[in-house]
C-alpha positions in Angstrom: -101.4 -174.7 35.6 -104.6 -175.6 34.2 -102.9 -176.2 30.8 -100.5 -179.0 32.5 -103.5 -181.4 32.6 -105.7 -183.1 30.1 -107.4 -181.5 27.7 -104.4 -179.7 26.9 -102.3 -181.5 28.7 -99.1 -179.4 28.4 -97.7 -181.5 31.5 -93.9 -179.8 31.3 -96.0 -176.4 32.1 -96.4 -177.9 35.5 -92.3 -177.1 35.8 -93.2 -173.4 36.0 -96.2 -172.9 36.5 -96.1 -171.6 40.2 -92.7 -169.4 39.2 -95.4 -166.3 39.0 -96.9 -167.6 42.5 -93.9 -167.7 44.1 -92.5 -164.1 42.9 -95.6 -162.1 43.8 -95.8 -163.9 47.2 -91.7 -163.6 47.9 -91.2 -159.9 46.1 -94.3 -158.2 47.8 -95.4 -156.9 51.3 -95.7 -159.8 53.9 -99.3 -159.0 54.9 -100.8 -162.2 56.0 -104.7 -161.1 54.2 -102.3 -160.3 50.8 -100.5 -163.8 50.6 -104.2 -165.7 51.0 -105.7 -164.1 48.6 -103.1 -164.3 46.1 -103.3 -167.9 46.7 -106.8 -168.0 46.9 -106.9 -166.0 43.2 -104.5 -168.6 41.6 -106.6 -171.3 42.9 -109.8 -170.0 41.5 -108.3 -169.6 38.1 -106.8 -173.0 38.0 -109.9 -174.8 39.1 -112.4 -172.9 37.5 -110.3 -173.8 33.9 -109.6 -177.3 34.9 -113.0 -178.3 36.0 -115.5 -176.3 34.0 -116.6 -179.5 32.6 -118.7 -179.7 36.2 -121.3 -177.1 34.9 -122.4 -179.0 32.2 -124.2 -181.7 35.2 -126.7 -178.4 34.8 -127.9 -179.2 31.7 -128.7 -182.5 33.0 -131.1 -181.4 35.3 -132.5 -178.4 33.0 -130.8 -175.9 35.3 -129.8 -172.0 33.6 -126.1 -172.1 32.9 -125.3 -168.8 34.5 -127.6 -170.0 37.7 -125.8 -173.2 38.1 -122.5 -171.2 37.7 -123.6 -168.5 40.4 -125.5 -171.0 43.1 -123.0 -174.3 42.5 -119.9 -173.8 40.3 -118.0 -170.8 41.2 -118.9 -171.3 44.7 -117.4 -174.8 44.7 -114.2 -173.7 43.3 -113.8 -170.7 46.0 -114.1 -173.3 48.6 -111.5 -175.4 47.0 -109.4 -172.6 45.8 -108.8 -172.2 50.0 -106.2 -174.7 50.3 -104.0 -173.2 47.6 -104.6 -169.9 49.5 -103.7 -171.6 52.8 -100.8 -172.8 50.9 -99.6 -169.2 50.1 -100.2 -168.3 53.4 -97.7 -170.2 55.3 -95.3 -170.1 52.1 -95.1 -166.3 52.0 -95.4 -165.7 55.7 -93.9 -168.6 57.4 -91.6 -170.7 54.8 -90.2 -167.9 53.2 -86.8 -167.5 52.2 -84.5 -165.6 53.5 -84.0 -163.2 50.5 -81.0 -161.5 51.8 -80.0 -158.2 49.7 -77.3 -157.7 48.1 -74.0 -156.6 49.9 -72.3 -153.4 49.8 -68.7 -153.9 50.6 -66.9 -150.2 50.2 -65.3 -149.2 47.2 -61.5 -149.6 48.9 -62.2 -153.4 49.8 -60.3 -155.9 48.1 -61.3 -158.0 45.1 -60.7 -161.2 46.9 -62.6 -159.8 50.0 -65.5 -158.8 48.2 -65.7 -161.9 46.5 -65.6 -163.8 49.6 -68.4 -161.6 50.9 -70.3 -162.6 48.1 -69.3 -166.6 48.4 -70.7 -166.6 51.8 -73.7 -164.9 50.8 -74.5 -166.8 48.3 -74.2 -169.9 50.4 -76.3 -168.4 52.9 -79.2 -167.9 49.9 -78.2 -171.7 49.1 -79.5 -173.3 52.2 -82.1 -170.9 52.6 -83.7 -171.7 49.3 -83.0 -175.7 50.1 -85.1 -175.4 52.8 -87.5 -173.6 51.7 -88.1 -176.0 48.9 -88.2 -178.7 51.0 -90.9 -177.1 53.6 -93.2 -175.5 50.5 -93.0 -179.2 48.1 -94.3 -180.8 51.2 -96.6 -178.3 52.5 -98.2 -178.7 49.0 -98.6 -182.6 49.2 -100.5 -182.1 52.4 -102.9 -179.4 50.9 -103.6 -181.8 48.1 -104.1 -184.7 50.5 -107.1 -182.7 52.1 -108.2 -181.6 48.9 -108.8 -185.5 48.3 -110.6 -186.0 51.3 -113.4 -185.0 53.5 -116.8 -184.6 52.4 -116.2 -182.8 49.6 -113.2 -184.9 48.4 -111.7 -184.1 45.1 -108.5 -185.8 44.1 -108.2 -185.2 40.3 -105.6 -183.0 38.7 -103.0 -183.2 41.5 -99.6 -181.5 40.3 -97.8 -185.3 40.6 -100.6 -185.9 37.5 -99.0 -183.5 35.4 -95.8 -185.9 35.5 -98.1 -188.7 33.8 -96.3 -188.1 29.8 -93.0 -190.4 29.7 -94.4 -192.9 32.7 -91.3 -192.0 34.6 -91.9 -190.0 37.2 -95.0 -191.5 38.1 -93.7 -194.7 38.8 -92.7 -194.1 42.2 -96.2 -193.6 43.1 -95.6 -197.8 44.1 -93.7 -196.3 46.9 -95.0 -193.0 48.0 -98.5 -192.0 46.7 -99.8 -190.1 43.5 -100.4 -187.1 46.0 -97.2 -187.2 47.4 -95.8 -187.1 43.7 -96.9 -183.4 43.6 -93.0 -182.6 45.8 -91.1 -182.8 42.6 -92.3 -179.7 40.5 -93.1 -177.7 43.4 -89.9 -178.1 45.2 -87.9 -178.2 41.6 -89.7 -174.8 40.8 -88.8 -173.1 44.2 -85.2 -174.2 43.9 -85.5 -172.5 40.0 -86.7 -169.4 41.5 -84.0 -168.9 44.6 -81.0 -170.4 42.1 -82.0 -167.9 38.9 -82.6 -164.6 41.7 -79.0 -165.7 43.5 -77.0 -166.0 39.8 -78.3 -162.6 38.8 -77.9 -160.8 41.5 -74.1 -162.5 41.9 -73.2 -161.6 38.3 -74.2 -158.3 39.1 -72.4 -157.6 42.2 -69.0 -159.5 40.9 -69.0 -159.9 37.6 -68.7 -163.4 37.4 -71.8 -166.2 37.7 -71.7 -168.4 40.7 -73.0 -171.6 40.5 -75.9 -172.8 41.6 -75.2 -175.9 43.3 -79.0 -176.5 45.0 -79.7 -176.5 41.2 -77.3 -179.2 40.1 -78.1 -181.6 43.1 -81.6 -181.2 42.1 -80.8 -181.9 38.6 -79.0 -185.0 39.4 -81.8 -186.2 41.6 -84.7 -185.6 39.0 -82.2 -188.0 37.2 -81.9 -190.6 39.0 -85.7 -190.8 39.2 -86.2 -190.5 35.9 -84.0 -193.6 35.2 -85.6 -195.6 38.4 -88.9 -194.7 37.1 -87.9 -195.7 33.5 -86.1 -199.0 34.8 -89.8 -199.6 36.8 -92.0 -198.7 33.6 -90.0 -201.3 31.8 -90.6 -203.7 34.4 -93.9 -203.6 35.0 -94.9 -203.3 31.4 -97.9 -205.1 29.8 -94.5 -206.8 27.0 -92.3 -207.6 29.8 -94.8 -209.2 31.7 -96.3 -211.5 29.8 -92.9 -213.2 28.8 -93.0 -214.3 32.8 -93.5 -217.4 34.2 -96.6 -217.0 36.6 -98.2 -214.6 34.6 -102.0 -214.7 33.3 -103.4 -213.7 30.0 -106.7 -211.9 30.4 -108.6 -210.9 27.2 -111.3 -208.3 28.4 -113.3 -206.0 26.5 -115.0 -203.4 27.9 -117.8 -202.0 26.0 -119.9 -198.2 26.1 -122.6 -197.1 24.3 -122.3 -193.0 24.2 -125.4 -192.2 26.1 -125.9 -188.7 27.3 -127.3 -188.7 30.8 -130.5 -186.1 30.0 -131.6 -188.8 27.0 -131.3 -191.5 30.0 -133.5 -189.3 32.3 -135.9 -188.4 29.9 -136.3 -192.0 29.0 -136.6 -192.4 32.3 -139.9 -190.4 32.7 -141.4 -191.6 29.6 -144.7 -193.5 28.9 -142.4 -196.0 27.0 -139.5 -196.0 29.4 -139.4 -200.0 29.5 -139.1 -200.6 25.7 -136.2 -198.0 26.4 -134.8 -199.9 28.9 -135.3 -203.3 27.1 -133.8 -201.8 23.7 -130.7 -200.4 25.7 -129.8 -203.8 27.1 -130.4 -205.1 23.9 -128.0 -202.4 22.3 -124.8 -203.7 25.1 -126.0 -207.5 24.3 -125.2 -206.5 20.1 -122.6 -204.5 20.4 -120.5 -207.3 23.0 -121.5 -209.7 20.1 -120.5 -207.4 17.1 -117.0 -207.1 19.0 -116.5 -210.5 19.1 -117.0 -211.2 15.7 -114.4 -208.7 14.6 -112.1 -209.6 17.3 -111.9 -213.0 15.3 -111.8 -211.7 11.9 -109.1 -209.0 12.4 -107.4 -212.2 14.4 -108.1 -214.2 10.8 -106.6 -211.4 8.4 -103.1 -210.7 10.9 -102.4 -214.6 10.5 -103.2 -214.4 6.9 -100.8 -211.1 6.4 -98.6 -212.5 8.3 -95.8 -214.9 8.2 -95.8 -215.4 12.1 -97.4 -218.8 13.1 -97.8 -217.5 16.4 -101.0 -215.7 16.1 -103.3 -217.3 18.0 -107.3 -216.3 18.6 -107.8 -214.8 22.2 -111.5 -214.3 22.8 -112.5 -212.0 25.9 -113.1 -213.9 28.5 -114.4 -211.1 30.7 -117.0 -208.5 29.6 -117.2 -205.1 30.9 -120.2 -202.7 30.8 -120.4 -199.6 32.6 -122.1 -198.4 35.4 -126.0 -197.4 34.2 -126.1 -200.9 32.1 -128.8 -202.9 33.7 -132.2 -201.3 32.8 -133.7 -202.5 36.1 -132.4 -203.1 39.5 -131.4 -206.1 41.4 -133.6 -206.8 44.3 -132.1 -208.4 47.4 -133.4 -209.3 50.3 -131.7 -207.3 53.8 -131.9 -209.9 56.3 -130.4 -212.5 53.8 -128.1 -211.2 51.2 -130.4 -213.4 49.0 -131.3 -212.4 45.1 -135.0 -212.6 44.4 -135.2 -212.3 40.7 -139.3 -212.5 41.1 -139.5 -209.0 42.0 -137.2 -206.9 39.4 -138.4 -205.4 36.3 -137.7 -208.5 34.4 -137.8 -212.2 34.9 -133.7 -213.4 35.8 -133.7 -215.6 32.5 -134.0 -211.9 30.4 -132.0 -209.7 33.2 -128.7 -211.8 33.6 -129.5 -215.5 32.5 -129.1 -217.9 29.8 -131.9 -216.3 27.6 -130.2 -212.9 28.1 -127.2 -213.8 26.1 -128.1 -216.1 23.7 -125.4 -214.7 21.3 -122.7 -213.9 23.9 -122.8 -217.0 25.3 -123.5 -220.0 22.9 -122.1 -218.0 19.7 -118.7 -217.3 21.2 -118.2 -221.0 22.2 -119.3 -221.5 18.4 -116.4 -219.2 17.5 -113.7 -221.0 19.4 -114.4 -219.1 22.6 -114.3 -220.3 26.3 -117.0 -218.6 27.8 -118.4 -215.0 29.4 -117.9 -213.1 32.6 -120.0 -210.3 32.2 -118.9 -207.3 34.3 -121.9 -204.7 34.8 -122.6 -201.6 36.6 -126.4 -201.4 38.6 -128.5 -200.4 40.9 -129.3 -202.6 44.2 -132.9 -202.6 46.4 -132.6 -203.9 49.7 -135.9 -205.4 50.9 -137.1 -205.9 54.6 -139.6 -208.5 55.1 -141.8 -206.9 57.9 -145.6 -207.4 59.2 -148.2 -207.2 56.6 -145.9 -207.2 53.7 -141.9 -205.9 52.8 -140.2 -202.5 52.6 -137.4 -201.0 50.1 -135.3 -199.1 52.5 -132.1 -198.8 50.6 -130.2 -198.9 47.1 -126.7 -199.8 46.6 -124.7 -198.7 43.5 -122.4 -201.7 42.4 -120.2 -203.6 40.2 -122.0 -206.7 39.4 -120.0 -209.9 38.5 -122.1 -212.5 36.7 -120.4 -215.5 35.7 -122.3 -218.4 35.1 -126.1 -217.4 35.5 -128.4 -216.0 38.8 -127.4 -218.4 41.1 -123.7 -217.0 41.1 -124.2 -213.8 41.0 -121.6 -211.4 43.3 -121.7 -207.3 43.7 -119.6 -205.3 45.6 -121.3 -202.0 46.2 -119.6 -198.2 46.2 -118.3 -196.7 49.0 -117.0 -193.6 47.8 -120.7 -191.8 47.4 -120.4 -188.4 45.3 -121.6 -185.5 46.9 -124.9 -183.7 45.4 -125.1 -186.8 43.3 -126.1 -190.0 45.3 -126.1 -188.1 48.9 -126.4 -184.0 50.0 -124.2 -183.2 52.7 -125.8 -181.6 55.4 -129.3 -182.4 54.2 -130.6 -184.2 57.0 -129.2 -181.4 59.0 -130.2 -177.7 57.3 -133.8 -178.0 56.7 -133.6 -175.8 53.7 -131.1 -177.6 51.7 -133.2 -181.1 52.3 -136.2 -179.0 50.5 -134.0 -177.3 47.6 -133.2 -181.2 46.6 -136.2 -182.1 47.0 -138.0 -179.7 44.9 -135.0 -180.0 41.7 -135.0 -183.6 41.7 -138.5 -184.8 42.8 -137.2 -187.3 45.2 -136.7 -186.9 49.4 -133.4 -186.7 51.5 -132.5 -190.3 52.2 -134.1 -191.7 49.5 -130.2 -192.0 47.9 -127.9 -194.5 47.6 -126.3 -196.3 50.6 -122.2 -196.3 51.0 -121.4 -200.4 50.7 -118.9 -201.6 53.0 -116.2 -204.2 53.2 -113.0 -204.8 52.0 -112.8 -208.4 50.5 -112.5 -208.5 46.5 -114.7 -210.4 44.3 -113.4 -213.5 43.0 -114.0 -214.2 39.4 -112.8 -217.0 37.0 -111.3 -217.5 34.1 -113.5 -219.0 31.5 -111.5 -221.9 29.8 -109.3 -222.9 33.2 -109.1 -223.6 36.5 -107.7 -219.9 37.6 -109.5 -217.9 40.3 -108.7 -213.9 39.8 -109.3 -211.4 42.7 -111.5 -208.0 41.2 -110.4 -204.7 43.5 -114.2 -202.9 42.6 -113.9 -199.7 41.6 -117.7 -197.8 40.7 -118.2 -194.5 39.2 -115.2 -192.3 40.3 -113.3 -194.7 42.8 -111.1 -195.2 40.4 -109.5 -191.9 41.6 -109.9 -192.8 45.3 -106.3 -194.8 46.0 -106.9 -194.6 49.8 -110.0 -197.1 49.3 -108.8 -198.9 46.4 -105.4 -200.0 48.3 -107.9 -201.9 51.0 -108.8 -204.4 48.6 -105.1 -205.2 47.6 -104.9 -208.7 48.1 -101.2 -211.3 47.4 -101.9 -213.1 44.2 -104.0 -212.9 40.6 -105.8 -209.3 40.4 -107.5 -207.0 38.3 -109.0 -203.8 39.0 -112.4 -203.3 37.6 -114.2 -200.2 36.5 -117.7 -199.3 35.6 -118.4 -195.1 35.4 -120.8 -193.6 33.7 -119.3 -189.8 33.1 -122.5 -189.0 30.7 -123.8 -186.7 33.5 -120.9 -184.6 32.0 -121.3 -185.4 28.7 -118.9 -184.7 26.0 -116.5 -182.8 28.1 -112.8 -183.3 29.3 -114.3 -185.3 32.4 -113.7 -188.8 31.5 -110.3 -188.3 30.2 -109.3 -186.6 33.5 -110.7 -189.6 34.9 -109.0 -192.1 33.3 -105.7 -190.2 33.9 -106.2 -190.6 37.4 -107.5 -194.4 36.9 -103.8 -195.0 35.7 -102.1 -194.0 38.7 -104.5 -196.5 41.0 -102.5 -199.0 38.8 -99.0 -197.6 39.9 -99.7 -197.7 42.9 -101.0 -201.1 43.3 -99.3 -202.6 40.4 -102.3 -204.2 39.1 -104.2 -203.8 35.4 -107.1 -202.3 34.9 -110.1 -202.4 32.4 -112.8 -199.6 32.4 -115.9 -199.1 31.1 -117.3 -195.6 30.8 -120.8 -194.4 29.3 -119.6 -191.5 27.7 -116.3 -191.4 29.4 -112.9 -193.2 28.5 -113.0 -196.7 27.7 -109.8 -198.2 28.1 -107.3 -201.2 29.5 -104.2 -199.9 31.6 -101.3 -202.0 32.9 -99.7 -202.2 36.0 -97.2 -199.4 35.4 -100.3 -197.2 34.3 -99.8 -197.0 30.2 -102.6 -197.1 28.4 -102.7 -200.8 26.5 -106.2 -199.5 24.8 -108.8 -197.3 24.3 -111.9 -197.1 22.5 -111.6 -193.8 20.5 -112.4 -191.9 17.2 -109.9 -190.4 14.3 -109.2 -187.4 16.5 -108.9 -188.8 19.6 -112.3 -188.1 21.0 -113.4 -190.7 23.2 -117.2 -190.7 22.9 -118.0 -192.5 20.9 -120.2 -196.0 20.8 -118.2 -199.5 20.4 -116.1 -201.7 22.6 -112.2 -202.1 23.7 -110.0 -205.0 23.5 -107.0 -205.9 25.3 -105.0 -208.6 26.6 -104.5 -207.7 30.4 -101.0 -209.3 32.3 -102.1 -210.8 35.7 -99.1 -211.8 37.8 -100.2 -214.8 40.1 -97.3 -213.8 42.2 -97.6 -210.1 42.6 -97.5 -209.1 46.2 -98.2 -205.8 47.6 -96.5 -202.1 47.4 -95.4 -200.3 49.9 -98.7 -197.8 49.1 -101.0 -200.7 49.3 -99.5 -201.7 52.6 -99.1 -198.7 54.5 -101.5 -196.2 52.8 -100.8 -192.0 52.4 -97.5 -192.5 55.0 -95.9 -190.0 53.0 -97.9 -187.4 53.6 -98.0 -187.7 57.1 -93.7 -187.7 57.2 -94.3 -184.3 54.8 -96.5 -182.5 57.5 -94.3 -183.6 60.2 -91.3 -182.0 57.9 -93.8 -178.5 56.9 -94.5 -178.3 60.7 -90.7 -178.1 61.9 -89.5 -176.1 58.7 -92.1 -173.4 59.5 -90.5 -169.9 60.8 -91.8 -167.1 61.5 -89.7 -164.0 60.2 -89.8 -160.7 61.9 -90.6 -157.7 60.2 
């Protein structure tokens, strides 16, 4: 299973990958401890090959391997391996099939009769095995749904994921959910177990197959999504869009330099930590301009090599950095909402202002351009004025949208906190945990990052005309959160906007799992995407989640320093999916359908 998903994403593996699952929990005793932990055991291998990119979060923090593994890692992945274990629970014990054996007709009994014994056995295997596809393919959406939320919500690598290669399948995610995606393979690979166990033990007992007609109607289902999916692909396709009447041209480019997060930190707690911080923000500022002069000349030399008149020069409009961009934080004032530039790190003609892109700002307008909307990733201090002086009492991690200079600035701030990472659950609670954080990061419980709140997307311009786009905010991994992304789906021009900075993870399959999940938020909203990762996946995605670019070496690898640039399709007239309107409704018709599907067998 672990091989369906990137790096090795082998996705047709996710077909049969729970075929050995399913026989061990169906062929076995029914004992109710067995079917867990068979469950439970899958889940722990999956997981723990999937996401062993997480220990590497204890290099960061100068943490022993095998001690982060022991204290963090393998007891993470028992607690999510659970829900698969819950899962073989009630599919060995209350969804299993009926699993008649074979009959035993005497020897004297006539051909025909025996056969019809047979036909009427086998169609008694038949429905069965329907509904016990139908009852374990929506049991499993459910599981995944709670796997995805809660405290310790975790969304990536869901089995409808796997279905991402060909951009079929996946496109009914509009309708339905990516979660709820995960029905296909598992009920497709039930119905392959009951129809290949009923046409062997037929042959046997006749001489003749029978067919498997659960099989076929499943076949011609998976058919007719896969040519609805193909017909939507087509349709919402960065080509097909952009020949519409109504529909935007966005250049963006999003750029990353390759940071790894212990270099950051150590910077961090150096003597010379502000020249670091100034030559960093220098380093974004050069390579945005670097990008825009190749942009132009590549532009030159396909007009020149080409005998299409057509080629025109598109400039980014909009710049994208990532998340840990800004050296120093915004300060803003709690009672106000009020910027006040006086107090950061670094005057606002240096931070965000005119002096702070000289070259991005007066060179592209030199070059033919129309102007910059710089997209950045940063850290927030909310100030209260009180008696005798002011108080920091919060920070907010947000996606900061800088059009024109201080006095415009916008942020929308994450919501979606990480767990262990900007807030320790039950810290405040369990007096010992409070002091374990405190003593391997040097800072106290509450001292974190605040959740933001709202629902109401930025509004950016276009440089160069008189268009107003709507930004759906997306900061560090809500980019894999659809439930909060669908909130800020709004009728009309729209982009979604990410910043991440996967370097706490360094060069490890994280981003790219990331950005797979990124591509479904598009699905299911129908809107594009451009991302900026530090360390992660840099990239531009369009509303039926293909990837339009990336910034990538020879091999594929995506860390790497340099910039992406793409020309995103902005409908003006989209309006909203069935997802974005009514949320995860099709998990809650799949436990309804798990919950009158169960049965307890005797025996």
């Amino acid at each position: 299973m672990a091989f369906a998903f990137p790096p090795y994403d082998w996705g047709g593996l996710v077909w049969v990958a729970l075929l050995p699952l399913l026989t061990v929990l169906w062929r076995g005793e029914k004992s109710r401890k067995r079917l867990f932990a068979l469950g439970w055991l899958y889940g722990m291998g999956w997981y723990s090959v999937s996401f062993w990119w997480i220990h590497e979060v204890g290099y960061v923090f100068r943490i022993p391997q095998v001690l982060f593994l022991i204290v963090a890692f393998f007891p993470l992945m028992a607690l999510y391996a659970c829900l698969p274990g819950l899962w073989a629970l009630a599919t060995g014990w209350l969804l299993r099939p009926r699993l008649e054996p074979a009959p035993e007709p005497p020897p004297e009994m006539p051909r025909e009769q025996v056969r019809a014994l047979w036909d009427a056995w086998a169609t008694r295997d038949l429905f069965s095995t329907v509904r016990c596809a139908v009852g374990c393919g929506a049991l499993w959406t459910c599981i995944e749904w709670l796997r995805a939320h809660g405290t310790l919500g975790f969304s990536w690598n869901s089995l409808g994921m796997a279905l991402y290669d060909g951009l079929s399948f996946v496109q009914w995610a509009e309708f339905v959910g990516t979660a709820a995606l995960s029905f296909i393979p598992v009920s497709m690979a039930v119905i392959l177990w009951g129809a290949f166990r009923r046409t062997v033990m037929f042959f046997k007992g006749v001489g003749v197959g029978c067919r498997p007609w659960d099989f076929y109607g499943a076949v011609v289902l998976l058919f007719g999504l896969f040519v609805g999916g193909l017909a939507l692909s087509k349709a919402y396709s960065s080509n097909v869009l952009l020949r519409q009447e109504g529909v935007l041209s966005l250049p963006v480019l999003a750029v990353q330099i390759n940071k790894d997060q212990a270099e950051h930190i150590a910077e961090g707690h150096s003597l010379y930590r502000h020249e670091a911080a100034a030559a960093q923000y220098r380093t974004y500022l050069q390579s945005t301009v670097q990008a825009y002069g190749e942009i132009a000349r590549d532009t030159m030399l396909r007009a020149q090599q080409s005998e299409d008149v057509g080629i025109t020069l598109q400039l980014p409009v909009w710049v994208v950095w990532p998340e840990s961009a800004l050296p120093y934080p915004l300060v803003r004032s709690e009672d106000s909402g009020e910027l006040l530039p006086e107090l950061m790190g670094l005057t606002s003609d240096h931070l965000l202002g005119e002096e702070a892109l000289p070259l991005a700002r007066t060179r592209v307008r030199e070059m033919g351009g129309q102007g910059i909307v710089l997209f950045t990733g940063g850290d927030e201090l909310l100030l209260r004025q009180e008696e005798g002086g002011s108080r920091i009492t919060g920070m907010l991690n947000s996606l900061i949208s800088v059009p024109d200079g201080m006095e415009s600035i916008s942020a929308a701030s994450k919501q979606h906190l990480m767990p262990f990472g900007e807030y320790i659950p039950l810290a405040r609670d369990i007096d010992w945990i409070g002091k374990l954080y405190s003593r391997i990061t040097g800072t106290q419980v509450g001292d974190g990052i605040r959740p933001g709140q709202g629902t109401d997307p930025l509004l950016a311009p276009i440089p160069g005309t008189n268009r107003t786009v709507g930004v759906i905010p997306a900061v560090c991994y809500e980019d894999t959160v659809g439930d909060l992304l669908r909130r800020f789906a709004r009728p009309g021009a729209q982009v979604i906007v990410n910043v991440s900075n996967d370097a706490w993870f360094r060069e490890s399959p994280c981003g790219v799992q990331q950005a797979r999940a990124a591509a479904f938020r598009c699905i299911e909203l129908r809107r594009s995407m451009v991302r900026s990762a530090n360390m992660g996946v840099c990239c531009a995605i369009a509303p039926n989640g293909a990837v339009l670019n990336s910034l990538h070496k020879a091999d594929g690898s995506p860390h790497i320093a340099g910039s992406c640039y793409a020309v995103l399709p902005v409908d003006s007239n989209a309006g909203l999916t069935l997802y974005a309107l009514f949320g995860d409704w099709a998990i809650a018709l799949f436990a309804v359908i798990s919950l009158l599907l169960f049965r307890r067998k005797k025996g």
